[in-house]
N, C-alpha and C positions, 0 to 999 in steps of 0.2 A: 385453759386459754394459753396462749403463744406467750411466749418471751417479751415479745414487744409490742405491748400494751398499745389499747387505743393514746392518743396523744390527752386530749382533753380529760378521760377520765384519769388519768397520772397525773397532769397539770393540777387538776385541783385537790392533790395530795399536798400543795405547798402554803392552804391558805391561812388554817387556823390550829395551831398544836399548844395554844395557851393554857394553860395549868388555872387560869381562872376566870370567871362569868366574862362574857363578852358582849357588849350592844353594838348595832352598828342599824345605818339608819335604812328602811325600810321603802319599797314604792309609796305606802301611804305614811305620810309623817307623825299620822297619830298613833302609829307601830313602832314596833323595835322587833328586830332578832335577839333570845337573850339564849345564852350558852351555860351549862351546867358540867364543869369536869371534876369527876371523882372516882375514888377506885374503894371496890368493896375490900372487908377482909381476906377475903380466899383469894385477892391479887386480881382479880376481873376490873378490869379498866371501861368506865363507860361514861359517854358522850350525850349530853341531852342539850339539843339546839330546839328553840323554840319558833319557829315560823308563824306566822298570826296567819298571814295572809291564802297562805297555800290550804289546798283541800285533802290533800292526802297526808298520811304519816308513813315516811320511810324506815326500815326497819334493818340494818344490818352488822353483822357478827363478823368478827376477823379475826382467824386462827393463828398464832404462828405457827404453821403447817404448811409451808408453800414445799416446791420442788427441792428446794436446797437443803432440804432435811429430812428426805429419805435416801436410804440407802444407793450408791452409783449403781447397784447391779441389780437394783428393782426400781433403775426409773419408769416414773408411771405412778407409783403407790398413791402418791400422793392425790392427785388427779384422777385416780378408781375411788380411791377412799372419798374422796367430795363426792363420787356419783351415790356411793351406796349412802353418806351421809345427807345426803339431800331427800332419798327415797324413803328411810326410816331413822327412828331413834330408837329411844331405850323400852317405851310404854308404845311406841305406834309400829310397827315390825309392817313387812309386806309391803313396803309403800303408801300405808295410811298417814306417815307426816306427809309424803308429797301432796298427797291429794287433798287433805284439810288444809294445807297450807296454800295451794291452789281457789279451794275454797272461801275462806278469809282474806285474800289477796286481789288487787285487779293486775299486781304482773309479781313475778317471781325469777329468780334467776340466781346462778352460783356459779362460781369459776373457782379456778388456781391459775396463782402465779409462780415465781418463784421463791416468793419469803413470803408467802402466806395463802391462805385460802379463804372463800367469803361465802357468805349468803345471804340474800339481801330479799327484801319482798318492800310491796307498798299496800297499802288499808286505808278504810274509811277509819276514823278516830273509835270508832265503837268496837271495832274490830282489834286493836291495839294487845289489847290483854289475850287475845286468843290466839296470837302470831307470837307475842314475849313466852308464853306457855311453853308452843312448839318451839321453841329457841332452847327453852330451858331442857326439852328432852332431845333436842337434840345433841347439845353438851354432853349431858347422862350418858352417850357413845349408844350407838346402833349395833344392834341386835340383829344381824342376818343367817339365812340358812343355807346350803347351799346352791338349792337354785337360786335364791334371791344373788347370789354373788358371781355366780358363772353366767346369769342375765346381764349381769350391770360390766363385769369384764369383755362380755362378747360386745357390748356396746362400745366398748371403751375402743374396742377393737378395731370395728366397723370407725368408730371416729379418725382412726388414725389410717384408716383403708382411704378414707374422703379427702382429708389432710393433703395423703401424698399424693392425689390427685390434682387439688383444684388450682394451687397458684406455684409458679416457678419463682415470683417476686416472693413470696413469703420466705421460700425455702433458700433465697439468695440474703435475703434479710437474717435471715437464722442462721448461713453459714460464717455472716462474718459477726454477728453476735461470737458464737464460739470460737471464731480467731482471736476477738477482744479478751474472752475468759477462758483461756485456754487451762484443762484440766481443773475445771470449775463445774457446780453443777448448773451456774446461773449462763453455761456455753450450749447449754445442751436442751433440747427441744421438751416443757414443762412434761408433755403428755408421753415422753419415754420411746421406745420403739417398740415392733411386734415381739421381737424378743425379750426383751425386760418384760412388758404386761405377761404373755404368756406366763414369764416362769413366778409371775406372782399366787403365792395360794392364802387364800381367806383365814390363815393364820397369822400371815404377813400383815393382814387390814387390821386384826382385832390390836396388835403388839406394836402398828402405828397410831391408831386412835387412843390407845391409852395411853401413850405417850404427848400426844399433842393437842388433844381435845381435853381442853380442861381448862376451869377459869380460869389460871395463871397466867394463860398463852392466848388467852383470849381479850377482846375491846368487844364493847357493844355501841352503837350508834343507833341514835332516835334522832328522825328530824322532821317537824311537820309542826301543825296546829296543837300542838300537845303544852301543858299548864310545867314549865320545868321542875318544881318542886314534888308536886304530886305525881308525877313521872318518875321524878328519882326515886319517892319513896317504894314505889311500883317494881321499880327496880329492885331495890335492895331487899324487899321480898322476896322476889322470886328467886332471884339470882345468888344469894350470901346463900353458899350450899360448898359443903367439904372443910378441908380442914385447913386452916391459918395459913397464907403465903403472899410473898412479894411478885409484883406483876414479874414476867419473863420476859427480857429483851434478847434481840436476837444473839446468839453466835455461832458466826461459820467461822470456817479456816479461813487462813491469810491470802489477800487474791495477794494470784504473782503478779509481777512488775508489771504496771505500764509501759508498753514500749510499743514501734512502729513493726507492722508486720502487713501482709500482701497476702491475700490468699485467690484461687484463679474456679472458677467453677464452669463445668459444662451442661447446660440446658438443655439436655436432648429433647425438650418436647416443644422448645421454643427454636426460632430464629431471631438473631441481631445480638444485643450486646445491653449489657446493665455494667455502671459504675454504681460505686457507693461508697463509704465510710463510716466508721462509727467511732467515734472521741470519749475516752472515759475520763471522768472529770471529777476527782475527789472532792468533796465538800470540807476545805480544812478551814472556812471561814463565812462569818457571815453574810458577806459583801458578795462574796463564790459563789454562796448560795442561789442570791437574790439575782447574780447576772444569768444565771443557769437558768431561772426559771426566768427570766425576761427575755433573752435572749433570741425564740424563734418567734415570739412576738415583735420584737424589735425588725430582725430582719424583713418578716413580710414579702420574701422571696417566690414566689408563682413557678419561677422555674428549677427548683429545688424543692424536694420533700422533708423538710426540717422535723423532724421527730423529738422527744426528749421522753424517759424512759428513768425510774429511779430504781437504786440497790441501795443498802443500808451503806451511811457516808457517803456514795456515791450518785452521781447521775452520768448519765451514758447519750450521746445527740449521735443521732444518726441521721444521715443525707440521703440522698438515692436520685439519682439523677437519670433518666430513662432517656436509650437513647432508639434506636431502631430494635424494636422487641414484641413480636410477634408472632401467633399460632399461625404455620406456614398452612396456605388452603390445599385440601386433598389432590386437589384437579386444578391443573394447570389454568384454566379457563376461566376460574372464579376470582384470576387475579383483575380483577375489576378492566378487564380493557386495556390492561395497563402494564408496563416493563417497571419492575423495580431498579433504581440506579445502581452500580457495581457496590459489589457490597465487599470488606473488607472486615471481620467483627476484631480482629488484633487492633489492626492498622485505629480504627474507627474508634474503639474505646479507649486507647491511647487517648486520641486527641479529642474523646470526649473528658477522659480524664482532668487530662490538663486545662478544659477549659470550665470542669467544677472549681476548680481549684482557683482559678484567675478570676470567675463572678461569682467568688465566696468573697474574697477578698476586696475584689469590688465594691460589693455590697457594702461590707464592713468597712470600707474607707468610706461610703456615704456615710455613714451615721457618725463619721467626725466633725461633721462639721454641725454646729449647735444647735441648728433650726432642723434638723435631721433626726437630730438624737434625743433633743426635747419632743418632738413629734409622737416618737417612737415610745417615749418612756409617758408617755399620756396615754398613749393606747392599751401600755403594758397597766395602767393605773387605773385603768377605767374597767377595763376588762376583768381585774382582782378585784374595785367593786363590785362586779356583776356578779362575780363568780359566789362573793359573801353573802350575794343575797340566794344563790341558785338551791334548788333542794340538794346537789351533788357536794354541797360542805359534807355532809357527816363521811360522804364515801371517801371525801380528801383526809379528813380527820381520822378517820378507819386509818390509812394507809400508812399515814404518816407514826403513830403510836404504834402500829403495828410489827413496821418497818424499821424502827428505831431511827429513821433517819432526825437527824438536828433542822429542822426546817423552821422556817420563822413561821410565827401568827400573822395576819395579813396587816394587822398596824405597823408591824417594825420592815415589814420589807418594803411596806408604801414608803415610811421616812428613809431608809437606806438607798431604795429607788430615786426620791426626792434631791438625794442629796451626791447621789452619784455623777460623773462626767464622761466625758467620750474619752478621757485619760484611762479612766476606770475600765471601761470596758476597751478600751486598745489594750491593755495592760493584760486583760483576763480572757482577750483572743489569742494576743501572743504566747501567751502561756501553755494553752489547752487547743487551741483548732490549730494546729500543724501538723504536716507531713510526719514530725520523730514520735508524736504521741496518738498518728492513729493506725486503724486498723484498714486499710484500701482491699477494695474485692473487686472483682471484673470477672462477668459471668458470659461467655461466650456461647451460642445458640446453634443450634442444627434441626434439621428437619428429623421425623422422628412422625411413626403410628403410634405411637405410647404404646406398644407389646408390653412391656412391664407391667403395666397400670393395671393394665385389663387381664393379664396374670394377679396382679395381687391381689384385684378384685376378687376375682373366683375361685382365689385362694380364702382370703373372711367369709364368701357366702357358705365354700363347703363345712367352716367351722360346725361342730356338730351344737355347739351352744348358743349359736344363733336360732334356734331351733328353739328357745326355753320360752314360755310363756311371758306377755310383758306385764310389767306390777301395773300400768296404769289402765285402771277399770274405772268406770262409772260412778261416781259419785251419789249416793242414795238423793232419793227425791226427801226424805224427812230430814238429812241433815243442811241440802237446799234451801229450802223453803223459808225456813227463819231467817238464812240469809237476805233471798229475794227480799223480804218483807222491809231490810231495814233498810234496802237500797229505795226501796217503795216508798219508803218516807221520808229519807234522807232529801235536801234541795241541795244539791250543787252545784247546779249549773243555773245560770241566769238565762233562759230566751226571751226576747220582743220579736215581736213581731207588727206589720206592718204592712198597707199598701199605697204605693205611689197613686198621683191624680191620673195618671190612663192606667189605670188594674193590676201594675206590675207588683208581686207581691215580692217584699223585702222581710230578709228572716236574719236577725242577728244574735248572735253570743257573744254576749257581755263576759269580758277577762278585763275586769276593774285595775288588776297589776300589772295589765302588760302594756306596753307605753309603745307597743306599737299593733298598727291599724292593717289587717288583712281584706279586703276586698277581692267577690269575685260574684261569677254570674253562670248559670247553663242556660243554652237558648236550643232549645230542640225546633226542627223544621222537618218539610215533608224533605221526600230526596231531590238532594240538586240536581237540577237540570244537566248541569255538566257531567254527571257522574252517572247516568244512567247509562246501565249497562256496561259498566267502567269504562265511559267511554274515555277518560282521560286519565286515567291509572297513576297514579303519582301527582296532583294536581293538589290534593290537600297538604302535602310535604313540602310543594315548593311556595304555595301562597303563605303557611305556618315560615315559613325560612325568610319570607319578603318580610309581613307584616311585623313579626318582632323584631323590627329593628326601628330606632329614631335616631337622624344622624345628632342630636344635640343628647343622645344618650353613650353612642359606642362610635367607635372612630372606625372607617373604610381604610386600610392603607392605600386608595386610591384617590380619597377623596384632601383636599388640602385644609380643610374646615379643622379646627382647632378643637381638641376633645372635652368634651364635658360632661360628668356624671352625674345624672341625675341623683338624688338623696330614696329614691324610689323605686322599684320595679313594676313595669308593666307584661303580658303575655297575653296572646291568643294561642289558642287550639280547638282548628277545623277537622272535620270529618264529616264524610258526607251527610248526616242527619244532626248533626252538631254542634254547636262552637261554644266552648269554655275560653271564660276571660279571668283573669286573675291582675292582682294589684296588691301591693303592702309598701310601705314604708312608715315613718314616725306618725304615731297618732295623732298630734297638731298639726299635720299635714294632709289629714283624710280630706279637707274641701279643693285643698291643690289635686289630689291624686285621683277625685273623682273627677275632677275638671279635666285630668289630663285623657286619663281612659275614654270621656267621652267625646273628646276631640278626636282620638282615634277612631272611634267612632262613627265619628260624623266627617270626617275628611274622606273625601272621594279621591283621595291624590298616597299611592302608596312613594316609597323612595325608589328612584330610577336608577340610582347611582347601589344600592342595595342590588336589586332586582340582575344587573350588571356582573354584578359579584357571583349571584346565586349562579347565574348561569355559567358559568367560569366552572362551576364543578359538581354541575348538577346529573350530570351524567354517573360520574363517579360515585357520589353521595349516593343518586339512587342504587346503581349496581351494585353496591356495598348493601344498601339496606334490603333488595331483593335476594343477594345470594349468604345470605346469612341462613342457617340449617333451623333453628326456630324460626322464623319469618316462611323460610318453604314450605316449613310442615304445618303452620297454621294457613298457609295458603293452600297448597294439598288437601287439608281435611274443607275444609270452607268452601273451595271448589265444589265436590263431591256432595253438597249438603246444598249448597244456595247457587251452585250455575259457576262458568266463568269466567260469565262477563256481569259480576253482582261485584255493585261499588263497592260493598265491606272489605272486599279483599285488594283494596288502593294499598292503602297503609303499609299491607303486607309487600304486595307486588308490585311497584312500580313499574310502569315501565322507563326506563332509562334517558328514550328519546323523549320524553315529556319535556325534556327542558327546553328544545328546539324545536318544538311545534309549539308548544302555548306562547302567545302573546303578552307581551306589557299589558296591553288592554285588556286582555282576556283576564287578566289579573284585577286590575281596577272594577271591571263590569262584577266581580264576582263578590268582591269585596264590597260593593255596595248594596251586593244582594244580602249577604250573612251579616252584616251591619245596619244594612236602611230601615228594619222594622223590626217591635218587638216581637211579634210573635208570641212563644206560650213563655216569655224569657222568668227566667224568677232570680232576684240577685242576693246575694246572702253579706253577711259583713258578722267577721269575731276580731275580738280587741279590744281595746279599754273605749270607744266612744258607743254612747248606748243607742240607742235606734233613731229617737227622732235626731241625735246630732249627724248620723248618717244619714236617713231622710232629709234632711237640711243641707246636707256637702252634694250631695246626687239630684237633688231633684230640677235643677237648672241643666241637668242633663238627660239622664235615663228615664228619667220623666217628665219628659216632651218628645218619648219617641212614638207618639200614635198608638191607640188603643191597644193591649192585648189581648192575643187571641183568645180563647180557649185550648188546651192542650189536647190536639189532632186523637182519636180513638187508637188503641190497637185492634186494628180490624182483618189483616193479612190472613188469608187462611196458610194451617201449619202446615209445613212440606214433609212429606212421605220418604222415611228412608226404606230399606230394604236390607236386613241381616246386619252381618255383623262384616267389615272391613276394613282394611289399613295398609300401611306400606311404615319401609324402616329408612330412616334417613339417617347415614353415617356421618358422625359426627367425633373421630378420634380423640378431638382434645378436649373432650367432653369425659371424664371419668365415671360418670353415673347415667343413667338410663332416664329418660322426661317420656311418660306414658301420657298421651294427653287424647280425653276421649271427649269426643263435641258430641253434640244431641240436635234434634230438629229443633229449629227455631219454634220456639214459644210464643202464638198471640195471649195476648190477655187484654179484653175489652173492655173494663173501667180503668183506667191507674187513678190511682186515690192516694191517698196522703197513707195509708197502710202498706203501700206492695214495697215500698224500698223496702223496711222490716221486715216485712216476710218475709224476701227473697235472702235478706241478712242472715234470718234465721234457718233460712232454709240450709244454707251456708254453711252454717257453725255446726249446725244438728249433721249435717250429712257426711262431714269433715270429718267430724268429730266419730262419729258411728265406725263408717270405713275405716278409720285412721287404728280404730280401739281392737276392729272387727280383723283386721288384715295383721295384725301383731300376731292377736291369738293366734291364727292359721300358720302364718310365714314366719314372724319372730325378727322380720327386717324391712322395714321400709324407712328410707329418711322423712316422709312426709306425706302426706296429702292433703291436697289444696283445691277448692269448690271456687268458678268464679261464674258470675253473670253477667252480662253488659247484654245494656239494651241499645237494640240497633233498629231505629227507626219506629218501625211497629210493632217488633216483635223481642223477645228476650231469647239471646242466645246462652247456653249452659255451658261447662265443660267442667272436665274433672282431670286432674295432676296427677300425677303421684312418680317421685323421684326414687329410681329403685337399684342395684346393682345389674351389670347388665345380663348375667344367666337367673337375674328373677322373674324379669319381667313378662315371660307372659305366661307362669306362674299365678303374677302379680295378677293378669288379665283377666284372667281366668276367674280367679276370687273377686275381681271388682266387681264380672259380672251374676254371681252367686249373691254379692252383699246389695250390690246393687233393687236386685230383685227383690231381695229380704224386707228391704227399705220399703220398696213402692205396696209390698202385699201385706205388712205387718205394721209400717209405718213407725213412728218413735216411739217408744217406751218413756213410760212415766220421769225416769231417772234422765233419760234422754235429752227429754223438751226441758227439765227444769235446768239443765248444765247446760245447753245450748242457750237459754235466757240468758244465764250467768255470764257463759263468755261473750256473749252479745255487750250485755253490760258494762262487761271490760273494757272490750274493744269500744267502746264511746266514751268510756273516761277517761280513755288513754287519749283520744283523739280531741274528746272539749275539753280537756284541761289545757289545751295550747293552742293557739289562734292560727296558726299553719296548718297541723292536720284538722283543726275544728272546721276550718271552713273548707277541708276537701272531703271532709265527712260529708258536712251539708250540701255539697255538690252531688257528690255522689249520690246521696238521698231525690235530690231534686232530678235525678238523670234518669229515675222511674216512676215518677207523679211527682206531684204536692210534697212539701217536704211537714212532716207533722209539726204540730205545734211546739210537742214537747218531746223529742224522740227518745228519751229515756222509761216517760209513762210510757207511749206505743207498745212498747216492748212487751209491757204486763197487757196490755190491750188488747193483742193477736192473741187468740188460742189453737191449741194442737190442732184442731183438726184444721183449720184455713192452712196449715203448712205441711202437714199430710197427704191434705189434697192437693197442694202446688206439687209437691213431687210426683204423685202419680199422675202429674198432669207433664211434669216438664225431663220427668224421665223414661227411657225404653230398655232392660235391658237387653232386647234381642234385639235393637236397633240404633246403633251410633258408629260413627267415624273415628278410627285411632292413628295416633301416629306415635312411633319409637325414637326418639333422638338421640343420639349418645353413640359408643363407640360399640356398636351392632352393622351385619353387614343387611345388605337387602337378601341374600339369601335365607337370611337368618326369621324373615317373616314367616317359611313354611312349619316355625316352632309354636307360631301365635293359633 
């Protein structure tokens, strides 16, 4: 990982670093969070948090091993060494820890920082002991050979190939990091350069890990539904291994001074201009601490990116203020219609400069005055409750013991908070946010092919070690299967289910802790009227752009009406055979928020004063969204497959002048078509109110809107392609290569409450196959990604895969070889049961939070019936219904491709 850490997962390094049991109070009152800290004899520091509530158990390990302790002239080690220690230990070689760990796991994940290194997984509680296991040999230090190391290098490689690609903000963030730490390793980019990994060799990995992998240098963190007592002892079994020591805290060298310093950089692949800063802020007291971590909560600034970032004793706030910064378009023409104003990037970030600086300050003179700063320090107070109840303590708790930093436990910085003033904090602005104490950057842009890029590119693919076999194989069906079984019996997830008085069926997930209410609906219809034959091409972008708006929600700066925020969010989303409505706010609010959606609803009257607005730049917006290089080339392939006057391709291609031929009216007439009847609509609700109290908020509404249909047949017969065809769309600021191959549309004449699953599974399994299949061959791809959406009557397919750009039709070439393999051979035993598994993940990842659970259950309803229970479905469907979906919904000698990324169109007589 980067230098500069996500915000939130740093933040909640500062919550609890108490040296003894801690309770704090819980969504349900009859719970407690309780806390276990203690350190074994062999120095291993470990964390056991108690969660009643929660379903999973979090599990994670923190090294001190970060970037700041290996060697400057092998950076990188660090960061090779987490990849090969993630793949194996000391008893599982070849990447059989990744894969049982995978196995055991529904997510998984490792980084480095710069003071330390992690691994972290989550589990069902019965799973617990068989993830502590693999922690315990991974400690034991990994055991590689040297393929397994010149695989995990050339990866490391390839990482740093993608890196110097995808963002100029990152690399503008990074340069004044290293102004801030000048001659420091915590200046310099975690993941090293091509040169340091190069001249790393797999003696360099064995003589880091024996140095830094070891209990001393290590914290363990448990957090979940787990018994604290019988946890620790679990602990101290496994883990009391080696010989007698005190834990290790960190020590690096002396950072040098603090002082104001400027540094200027050149974007060649951008246009415009970036200001920034970054303020280093010692921690020499406890009161420092606590404004540190209150502080970009406090400000609450929208027009500033307030960051905060910790080092041991210190914390580091960084700004970033964007001002005209942009991928210049290849072709003059695709500047949307339009003259950019004189541009000046000196002149310009100057006095964007100077005017961070004036509504920094700004800002900070609001929060003098006492109704400001009590405001602010409630938010900051409420927020650290949340966070003590969030599963993300143990990873704060991790960071902070790891880190050595002096951070408070979340009771003393609440009373220090509590007791603080706008003295306090004017006192600890003037100290630390000025001009003499930071680091100012100003990065200046130019237009640019990115030549370099697409050299460095084809510089890692020729690497001849990209070429080595990848460890991640197939997971056996026998050591599956037991798993499946417990997930089989396991309940965790609550569904009700229900139907409204006219038919409308309502499907809820119950999250008894979550205290707020997500509502939503899919309403599938035949195709609109307006859209046939696209006749109005951009027609669903601009009614979506009227209807989300309420003037008693967001303010017109045209209109004089006084702003007020609703405590709730409302949304639609049209397309021609569609409309998704969503809704969430506070769960004692579900009977307002259902009353409110279906006044939208039922209102024939959109906003005029809205509508006014949209067309002010509706030209623009759409020419922006038609001349964008993925929007072409899904409209290109789409063309080619369904006509070019087939609605599906609105979304993609607008046309421009839509905004000036459609009417106010024509808006209103349409909106009472996509609203005035249920249709096959089905609405779903996850959140803490269980069905009949939603049945009860809703039914004064959504049910009384006239019978429900039946959900229309897939009946369309499936269109005829012919060979194999494509075109290459250049895309220079594009680094990597998007291969995206469409299929003929797919009818399927029942939907039932089984096809969303299938098609899921068809997903995962086919993902998965190609993903495992195309490593062995090629030894590079970043990804492969399977999507389906059902469009009206039929289900359209396509398949991804993001590739370097001399792989790709290499790439092509193998997809359509595995492709084939797929449709004539179908999955393998090992195949269907790991495609179950990650099925499985992927839904517990998604019903354990009331946001993605209800765009689950959308998603599910957007191809039939949504099942009763979509976790059983899963065991439900057998191989062969999903065998036969593929050889039904795939051709290899028949699909549509398109190439994106920085390829020319000549470059298609390679495909």
């Amino acid at each position: 990982m980067r230098l500069v850490l996500v915000l939130m997962i740093m933040l909640t390094g500062m919550l609890a670093a108490a040296s003894q049991a801690d309770e704090s109070a819980s969504p349900d009152s009859t719970q407690t969070t309780t806390q276990l800290q203690f350190t074994l004899p062999n120095g291993m520091r470990a964390v056991v948090q108690s969660v009643p509530w929660q379903r999973l158990v979090g599990v994670e390990v923190f090294y001190s091993a970060g970037a700041a302790t290996e060697p400057d002239s092998l950076a990188g080690l660090a960061h090779l060494s987490e990849h090969l220690l993630t793949e194996s230990g000391h008893h599982h070689p070849e990447g059989e820890l990744y894969r049982l760990q995978n196995l055991y796991s529904t997510y998984t994940n490792a980084y480095t920082s710069t003071s330390s290194m992690c691994f972290l997984s989550q589990c069902l509680p019965e799973f617990l002991e068989n993830i502590m296991d693999l922690e315990v040999d991974r400690m034991h230090g990994a055991i590689t050979d040297s393929a397994s190391f010149h695989r995990e290098k050339s990866v490391v490689l390839e990482e740093l190939a993608y890196r110097s690609r995808v963002s100029a903000t990152q690399n503008f963030q990074q340069s004044i990091i290293h102004s801030a730490f000048p001659g420091h390793p915590y200046g310099r980019d975690v993941a090293g350069s091509f040169e340091s990994v190069r001249r790393i060799k797999a003696q360099d990995f064995m003589d880091f890990q024996a140095q830094r992998i070891s209990p001393e240098k290590a914290v363990l963190v448990i957090t979940g539904p787990v018994d604290c007592d019988t946890t620790m002892e679990m602990v101290r079994d496994k883990f009391d291994f080696g010989p007698s020591s005190k834990p290790h805290l960190p020590s690096l060298q002396q950072y040098p001074p603090i002082k104001a310093g400027q540094i200027i950089v050149d974007a060649s692949d951008h246009s415009g201009y970036l200001v920034g800063m970054a303020c280093r802020i010692p921690l020499d007291n406890e009161l420092d601490s606590a404004l540190a971590y209150a502080l970009p909560e406090m400000m609450d600034a929208s027009w500033v990116g307030l960051g905060l970032f910790s080092v041991p004793d210190e914390v580091v706030v960084l700004t970033l203020l964007r001002g005209t910064y942009f991928h210049p378009p290849t072709d003059p023409e695709q500047h949307y219609g339009m003259d950019y104003p004189p541009f000046d990037p000196e002149q310009d970030a100057q006095r964007a400069l100077g005017a961070m600086w004036q509504e920094l300050y700004e800002t900070l003179d609001d929060l003098q005055s006492a109704e400001a700063f009590e405001e602010g320090i409630s938010r900051v107070l409420n927020n650290l409750g949340g966070r003590a109840e969030a599963s993300e303590t143990g990873s704060g708790t991790g960071k902070v013991l790891i880190n050595g930093n002096n951070y408070l436990d979340s009771q003393t910085m609440e009373n220090l908070l509590q007791e603080a003033t706008p003295a306090d904090l004017q006192n600890f602005v003037g100290r630390f946010l000025n001009p003499d104490r930071a680091v100012i950057g100003v990065s200046h842009g130019s237009d640019s092919q990115r030549p370099a890029a697409i050299d460095m590119a084809s510089r890692v693919a020729r690497d001849q070690a990209m070429k080595a076999t990848d460890s991640l194989e197939h997971l056996g069906k026998d050591l599956i299967e037991p798993v499946l079984e417990v997930y089989r019996q396991a309940d965790l997830f609550q569904f009700e289910h229900t139907t409204l008085s006219n038919g409308t069926p309502l499907h809820c997930l119950v999250i008894p802790d979550d205290e707020r209410w997500f509502f939503g609906g899919y309403r599938a219809f035949e195709e609109l009227k307006e859209t046939r034959g696209n006749k109005i091409p951009g027609l669903d972008l601009l009614y979506n752009a009227v209807v989300n708006y309420d003037d008693t929600q967001r303010q017109d700066r045209f209109d004089p009406k006084p702003f007020k925020e609703l405590p709730y969010n409302l949304s639609l989303s049209l397309r021609p055979w569609r409309l998704i409505y969503t809704a969430d706010g506070p769960a004692d609010r579900s009977p307002k928020i259902a009353q409110t959606m279906g006044q939208r609803f039922k209102s024939r009257e959109l906003n005029n004063g809205r509508w006014g607005a949209v067309l002010r730049g509706a030209e623009r917006s759409l020419t922006r969204c038609r001349n964008q290089q993925n929007n072409a080339a899904s409209t290109w392939r789409l063309s080619q497959i369904l006509g070019d006057k087939h609605p599906y391709l609105s979304p993609w291609n607008p046309n421009p002048q839509t905004g000036t031929s459609v009417k106010y009216k024509d808006l209103k007439k349409l909106h009472s078509k996509v609203t005035g009847k249920v249709g096959n609509a089905t609405l779903v609700s996850a959140g803490k109110p269980d069905c009949q109290a939603v049945e009860n908020a809703i039914k004064e509404t959504f049910g009384r809107f006239g019978e429900r249909k039946k959900r229309f047949g897939f009946s369309k017969s499936e269109e005829d392609l012919e060979g194999v065809h494509g075109k290459v769309f250049h895309a220079p600021e594009k680094g990597d290569v998007l291969l995206s191959l469409t299929f003929a549309p797919h009818p399927v004449k029942k939907p039932d409450e089984s096809l969303g699953t299938t098609v899921y599974l068809l997903r995962e399994a086919l993902a998965m196959s190609l993903q495992s299949r195309l490593r062995e061959k090629e030894g590079l791809t970043y990804g492969v990604s399977c999507h389906a959406s059902a469009m009206g009557t039929v289900i359209l397919w396509e398949v991804e895969v993001t590739c370097q750009p001399g792989q790709a039709p290499l790439v092509l070439a193998s997809l359509k070889d595995e492709i084939a393999h797929c449709i004539q051979n179908g999955f393998t035993e090992d195949e269907w049961a790991l495609a179950r598994l990650k099925l499985l993940g992927r839904y517990i990842a998604a019903f354990s939070e009331a946001s993605s659970g209800r765009s689950m259950l959308i998603n599910l309803a957007s191809f039939g019936e949504i099942p009763p229970d979509p976790m059983a479905m899963v065991f439900a469907i057998e191989a062969e219904q999903v065998n036969a979906m593929a050889k039904d919904v795939l051709d290899a000698e028949n699909f549509v491709f398109t190439a994106t990324g920085p390829m020319f169109e000549e470059d298609i007589d390679q495909f």
